[in-house]
C-alpha positions in Angstrom: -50.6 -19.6 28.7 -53.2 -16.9 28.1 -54.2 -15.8 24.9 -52.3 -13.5 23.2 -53.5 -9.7 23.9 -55.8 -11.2 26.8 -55.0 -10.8 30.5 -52.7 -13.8 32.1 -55.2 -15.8 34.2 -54.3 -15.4 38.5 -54.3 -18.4 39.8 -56.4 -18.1 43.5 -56.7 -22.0 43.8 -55.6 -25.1 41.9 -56.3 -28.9 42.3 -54.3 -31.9 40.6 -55.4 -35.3 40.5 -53.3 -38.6 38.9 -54.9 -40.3 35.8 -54.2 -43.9 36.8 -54.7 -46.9 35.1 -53.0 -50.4 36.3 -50.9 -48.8 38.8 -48.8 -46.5 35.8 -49.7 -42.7 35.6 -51.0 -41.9 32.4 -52.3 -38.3 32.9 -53.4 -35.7 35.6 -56.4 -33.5 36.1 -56.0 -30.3 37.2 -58.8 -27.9 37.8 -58.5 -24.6 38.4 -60.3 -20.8 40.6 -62.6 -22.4 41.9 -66.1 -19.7 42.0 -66.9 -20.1 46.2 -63.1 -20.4 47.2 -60.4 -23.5 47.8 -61.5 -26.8 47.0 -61.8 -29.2 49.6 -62.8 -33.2 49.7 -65.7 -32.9 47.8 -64.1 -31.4 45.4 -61.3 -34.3 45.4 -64.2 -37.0 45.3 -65.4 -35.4 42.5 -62.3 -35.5 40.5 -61.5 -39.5 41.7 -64.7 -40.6 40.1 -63.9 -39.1 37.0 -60.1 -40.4 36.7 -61.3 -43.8 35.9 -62.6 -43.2 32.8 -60.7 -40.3 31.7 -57.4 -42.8 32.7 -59.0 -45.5 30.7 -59.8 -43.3 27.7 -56.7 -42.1 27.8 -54.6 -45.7 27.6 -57.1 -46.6 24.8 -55.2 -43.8 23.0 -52.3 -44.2 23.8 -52.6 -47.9 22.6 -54.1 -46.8 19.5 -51.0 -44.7 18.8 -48.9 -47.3 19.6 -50.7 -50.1 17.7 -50.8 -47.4 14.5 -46.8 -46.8 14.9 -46.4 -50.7 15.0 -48.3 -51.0 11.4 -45.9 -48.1 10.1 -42.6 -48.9 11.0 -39.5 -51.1 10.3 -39.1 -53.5 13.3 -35.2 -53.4 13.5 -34.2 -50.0 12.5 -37.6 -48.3 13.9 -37.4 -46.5 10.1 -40.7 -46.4 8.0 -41.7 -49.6 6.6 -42.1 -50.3 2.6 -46.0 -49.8 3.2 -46.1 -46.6 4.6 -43.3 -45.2 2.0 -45.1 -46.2 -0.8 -48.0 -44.8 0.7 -46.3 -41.6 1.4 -44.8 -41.2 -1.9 -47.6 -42.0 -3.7 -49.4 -39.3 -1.7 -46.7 -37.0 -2.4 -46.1 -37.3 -5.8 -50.2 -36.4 -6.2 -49.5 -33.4 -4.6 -46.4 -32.7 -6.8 -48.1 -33.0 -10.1 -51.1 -31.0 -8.9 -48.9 -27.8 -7.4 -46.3 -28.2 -9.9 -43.5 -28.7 -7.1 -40.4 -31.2 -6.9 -39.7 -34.1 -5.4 -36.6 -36.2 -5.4 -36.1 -39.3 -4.4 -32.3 -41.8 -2.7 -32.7 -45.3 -3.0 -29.6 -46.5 -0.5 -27.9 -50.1 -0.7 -24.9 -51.0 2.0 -21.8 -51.8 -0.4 -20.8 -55.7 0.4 -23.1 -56.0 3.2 -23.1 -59.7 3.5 -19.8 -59.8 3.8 -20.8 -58.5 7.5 -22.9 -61.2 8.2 -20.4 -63.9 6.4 -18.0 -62.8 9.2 -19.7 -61.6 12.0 -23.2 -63.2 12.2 -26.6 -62.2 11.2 -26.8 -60.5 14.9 -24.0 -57.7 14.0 -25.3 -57.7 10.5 -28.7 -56.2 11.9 -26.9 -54.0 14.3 -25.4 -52.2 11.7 -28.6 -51.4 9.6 -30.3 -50.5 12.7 -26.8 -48.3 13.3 -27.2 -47.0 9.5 -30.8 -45.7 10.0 -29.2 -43.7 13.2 -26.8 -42.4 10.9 -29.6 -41.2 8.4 -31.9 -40.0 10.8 -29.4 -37.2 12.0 -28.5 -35.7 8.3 -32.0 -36.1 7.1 -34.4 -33.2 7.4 -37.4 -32.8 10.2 -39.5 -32.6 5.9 -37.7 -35.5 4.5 -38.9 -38.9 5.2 -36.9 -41.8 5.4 -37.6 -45.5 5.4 -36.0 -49.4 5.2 -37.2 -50.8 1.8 -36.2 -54.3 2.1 -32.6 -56.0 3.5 -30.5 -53.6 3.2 -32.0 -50.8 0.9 -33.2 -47.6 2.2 -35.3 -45.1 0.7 -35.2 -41.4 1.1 -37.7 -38.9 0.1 -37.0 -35.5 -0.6 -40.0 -33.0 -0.8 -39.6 -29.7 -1.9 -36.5 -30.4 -3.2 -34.7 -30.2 -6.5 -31.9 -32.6 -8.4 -29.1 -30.4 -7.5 -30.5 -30.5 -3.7 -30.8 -33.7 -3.4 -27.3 -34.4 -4.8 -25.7 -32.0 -2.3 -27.8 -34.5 0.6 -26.9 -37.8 -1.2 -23.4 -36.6 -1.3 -23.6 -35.8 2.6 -25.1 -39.5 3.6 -22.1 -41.0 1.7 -19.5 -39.4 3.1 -21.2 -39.6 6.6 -21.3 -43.5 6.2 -17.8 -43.8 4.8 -16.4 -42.3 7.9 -18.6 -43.6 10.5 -17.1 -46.9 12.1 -19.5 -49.6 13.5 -18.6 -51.9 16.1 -19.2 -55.4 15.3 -17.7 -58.0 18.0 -15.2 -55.8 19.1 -13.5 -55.0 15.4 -14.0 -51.7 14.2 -16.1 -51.8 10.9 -15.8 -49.3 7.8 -19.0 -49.5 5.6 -19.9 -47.9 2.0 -23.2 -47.5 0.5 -23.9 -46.5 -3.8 -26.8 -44.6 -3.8 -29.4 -43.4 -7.1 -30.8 -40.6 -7.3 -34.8 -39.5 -8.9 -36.3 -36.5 -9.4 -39.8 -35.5 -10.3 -40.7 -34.5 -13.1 -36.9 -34.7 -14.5 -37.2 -38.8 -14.6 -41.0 -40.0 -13.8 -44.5 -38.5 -13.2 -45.3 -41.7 -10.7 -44.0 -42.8 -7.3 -43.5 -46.5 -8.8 -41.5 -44.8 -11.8 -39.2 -43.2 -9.1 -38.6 -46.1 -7.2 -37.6 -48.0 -10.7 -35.4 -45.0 -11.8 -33.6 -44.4 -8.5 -33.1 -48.3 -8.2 -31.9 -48.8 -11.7 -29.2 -45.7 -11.2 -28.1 -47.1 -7.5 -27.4 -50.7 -9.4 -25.4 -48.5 -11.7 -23.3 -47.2 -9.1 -22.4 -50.8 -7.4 -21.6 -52.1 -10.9 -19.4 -48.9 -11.6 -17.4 -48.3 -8.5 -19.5 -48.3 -5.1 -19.4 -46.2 -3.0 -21.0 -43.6 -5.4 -23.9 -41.8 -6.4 -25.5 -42.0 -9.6 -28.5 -40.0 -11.2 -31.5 -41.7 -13.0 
């Protein structure tokens, strides 16, 4: 699209060319007006030597990105990995501390979870987590980033966002997973989850402190009742 307040650009002429690389298209080419009128084979030799390398520079990013997601994410539920929420949290409480903003913070455990894999095998077992970050994925946020923390713990983090805000989405997730039914070999599955809730700079100043409070509140909650949300 042009520019805004410029004039839209009249196409007179226009030539495409595939990026190719190993037989799969990765890319096209596309030139444009040509000065001295329509392009012709020249013009389409010109553009095949220079799809090799742009195809091949092109994979090597595309590989990169790939090969960078790897190193970021949870294999099973395609979630954030412990590394990159630490990271992240770490990052964000800096930020925090130096604007004077909020952040809170879920730490998630499934209520009785090996009770699923007792009775239905390890195989439904991570079905269901992988099912569970589904679940989270679609109440969360685009802003909040969400991620497996070991087994089956999850973390959520909660920028920009106050105790009472975070409440109202911890709240959400827990009713969302109470009523959700998973399928594991045919039966029909009903799941809870206790969750604790952290907030900075109510309970901690540092992204390990948050992790300790939240954990230390969601414990609470499976020793109290389950299936309930407890504050740091």
């Amino acid at each position: 699209e042009a520019p805004f307040g410029s004039r839209p650009t009249v196409l007179r002429s226009i030539l495409c060319y595939p990026l190719r690389h190993r037989g799969d298209n990765v890319g096209a080419l596309q030139v444009i007006n040509k000065k001295d009128g329509q392009f012709g084979q020249e013009d389409i030799d010109f553009l095949h030597m220079l799809s090799k390398p742009l195809a091949l520079a092109l994979e090597g990013v595309r590989m990169f990105d790939s090969t960078e997601q790897l190193t970021i994410t949870d294999d099973l539920t395609k979630l954030y990995n412990y590394r990159y929420l630490m990271q992240y949290l770490t990052a964000e409480v800096k930020r925090c501390l130096r604007y004077k903003k909020k952040v809170s913070l879920l730490l998630i455990d499934v209520d009785g979870f090996k009770r699923i894999n007792d009775t239905y095998g390890h195989l439904s077992g991570s079905r269901a987590l992988a099912e569970i970050g589904q679940v989270l994925r679609g109440i969360l946020r685009e802003t909040d980033v969400i991620g497996r923390y070991g087994g089956d713990e999850f973390v959520v983090v909660l920028p920009e966002t106050p105790l009472n805000g975070a409440l109202v989405i911890a709240e959400r997730i827990r009713k969302k997973i109470e009523d959700y039914e998973f399928i594991a070999q045919d039966d029909k599955v009903r799941l809870t989850i206790s969750l604790g809730v952290a907030n900075l700079p109510k309970h901690s100043l540092t992204a390990v402190g948050l992790i300790k409070k939240a954990d230390a509140a969601m414990y609470r909650a499976k020793e109290l009742s389950k299936n309930t949300i407890r504050i740091a």
